[in-house]
Z-matrix of the N, CA and C atoms (Angstrom, degrees):
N
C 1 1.443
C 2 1.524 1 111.65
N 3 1.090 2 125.04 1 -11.04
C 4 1.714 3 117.20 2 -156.77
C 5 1.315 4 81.66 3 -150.82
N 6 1.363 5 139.67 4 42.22
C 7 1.559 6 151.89 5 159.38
C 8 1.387 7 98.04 6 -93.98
N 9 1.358 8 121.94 7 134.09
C 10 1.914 9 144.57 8 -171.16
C 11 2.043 10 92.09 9 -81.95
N 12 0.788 11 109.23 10 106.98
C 13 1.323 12 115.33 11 164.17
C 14 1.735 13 124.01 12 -106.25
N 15 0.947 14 127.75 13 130.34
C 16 1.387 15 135.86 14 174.10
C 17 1.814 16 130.98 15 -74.31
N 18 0.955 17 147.70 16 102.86
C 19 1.322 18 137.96 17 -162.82
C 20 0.951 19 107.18 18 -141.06
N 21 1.300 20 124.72 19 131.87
C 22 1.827 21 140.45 20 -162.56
C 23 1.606 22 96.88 21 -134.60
N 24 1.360 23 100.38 22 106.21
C 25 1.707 24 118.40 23 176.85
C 26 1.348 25 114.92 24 -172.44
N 27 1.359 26 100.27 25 -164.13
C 28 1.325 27 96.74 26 176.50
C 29 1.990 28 124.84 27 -107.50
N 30 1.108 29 111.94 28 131.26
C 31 1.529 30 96.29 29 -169.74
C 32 1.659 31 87.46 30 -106.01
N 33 1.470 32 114.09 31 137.12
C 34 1.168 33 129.16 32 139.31
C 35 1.951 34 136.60 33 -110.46
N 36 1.685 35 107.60 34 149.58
C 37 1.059 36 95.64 35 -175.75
C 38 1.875 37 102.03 36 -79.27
N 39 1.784 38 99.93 37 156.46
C 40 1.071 39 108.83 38 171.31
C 41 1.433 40 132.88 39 -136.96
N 42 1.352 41 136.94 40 176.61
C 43 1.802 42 109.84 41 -164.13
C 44 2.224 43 99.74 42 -87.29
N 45 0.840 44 122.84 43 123.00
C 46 1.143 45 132.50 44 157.46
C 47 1.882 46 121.18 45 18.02
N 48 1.146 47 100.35 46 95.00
C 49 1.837 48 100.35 47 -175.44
C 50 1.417 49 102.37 48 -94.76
N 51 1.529 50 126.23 49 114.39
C 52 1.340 51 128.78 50 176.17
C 53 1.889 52 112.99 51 -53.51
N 54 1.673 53 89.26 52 -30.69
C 55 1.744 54 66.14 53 -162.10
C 56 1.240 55 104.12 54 -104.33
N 57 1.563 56 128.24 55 42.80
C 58 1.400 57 125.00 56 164.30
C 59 1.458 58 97.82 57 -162.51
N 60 1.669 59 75.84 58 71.92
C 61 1.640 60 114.93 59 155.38
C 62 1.650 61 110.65 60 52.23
N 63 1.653 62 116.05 61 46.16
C 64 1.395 63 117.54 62 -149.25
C 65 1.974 64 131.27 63 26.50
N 66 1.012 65 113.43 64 38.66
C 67 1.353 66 124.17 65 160.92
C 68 1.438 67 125.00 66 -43.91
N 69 1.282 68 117.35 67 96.02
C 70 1.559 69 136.33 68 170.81
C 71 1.352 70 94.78 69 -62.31
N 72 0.756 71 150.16 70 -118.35
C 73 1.263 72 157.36 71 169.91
C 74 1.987 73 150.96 72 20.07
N 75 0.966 74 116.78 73 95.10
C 76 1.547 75 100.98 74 -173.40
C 77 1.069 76 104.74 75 -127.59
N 78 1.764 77 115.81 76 143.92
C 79 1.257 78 129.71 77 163.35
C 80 1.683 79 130.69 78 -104.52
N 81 1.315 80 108.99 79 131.48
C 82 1.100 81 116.00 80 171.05
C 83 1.447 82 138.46 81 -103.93
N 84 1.712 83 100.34 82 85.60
C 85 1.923 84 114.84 83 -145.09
C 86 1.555 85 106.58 84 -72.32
N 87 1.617 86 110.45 85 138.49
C 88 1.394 87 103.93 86 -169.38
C 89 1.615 88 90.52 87 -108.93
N 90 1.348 89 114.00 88 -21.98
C 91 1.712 90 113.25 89 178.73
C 92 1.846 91 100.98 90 -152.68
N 93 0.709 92 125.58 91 128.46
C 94 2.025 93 138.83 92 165.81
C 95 1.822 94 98.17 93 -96.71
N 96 1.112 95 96.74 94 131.55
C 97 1.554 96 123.42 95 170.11
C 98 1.646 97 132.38 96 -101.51
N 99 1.149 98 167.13 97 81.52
C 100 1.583 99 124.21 98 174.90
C 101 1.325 100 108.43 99 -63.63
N 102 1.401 101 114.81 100 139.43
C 103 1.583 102 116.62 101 165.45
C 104 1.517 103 110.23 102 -100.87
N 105 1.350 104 124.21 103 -177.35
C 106 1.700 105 139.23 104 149.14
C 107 0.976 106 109.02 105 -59.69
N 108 1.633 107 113.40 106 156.83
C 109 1.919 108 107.50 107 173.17
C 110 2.064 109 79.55 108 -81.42
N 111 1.062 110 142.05 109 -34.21
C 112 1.077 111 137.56 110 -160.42
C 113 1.823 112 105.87 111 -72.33
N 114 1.332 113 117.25 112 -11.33
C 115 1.407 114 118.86 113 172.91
C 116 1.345 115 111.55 114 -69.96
N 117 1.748 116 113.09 115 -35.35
C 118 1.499 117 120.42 116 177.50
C 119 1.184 118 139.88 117 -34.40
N 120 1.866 119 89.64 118 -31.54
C 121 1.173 120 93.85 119 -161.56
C 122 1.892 121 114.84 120 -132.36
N 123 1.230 122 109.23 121 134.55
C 124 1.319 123 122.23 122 -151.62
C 125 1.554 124 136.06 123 -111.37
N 126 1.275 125 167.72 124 91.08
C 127 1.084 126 154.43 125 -162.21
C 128 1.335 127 113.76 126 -69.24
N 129 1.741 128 119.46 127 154.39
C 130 1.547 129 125.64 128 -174.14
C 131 1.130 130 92.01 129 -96.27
């Protein structure tokens, strides 16, 4: 559950769905990843 996953799509906003937990939001996944927590994190 609390594993960093990666997802390359498109997110749009959306009007409010009661039964998943009011969720604005939907994605439309073109690929899902798991990453490292150590992938997170990055130098400039």
């Amino acid at each position: 559950m609390y594993q960093p996953i990666l997802i390359e799509g498109v997110l749009k906003k959306t009007p409010p769905v009661k039964d998943v937990y009011n969720s604005i939001y939907e994605v439309s996944a073109e690929s899902i990843k798991d990453i490292d927590m150590e992938d997170l994190y990055y130098e400039d």
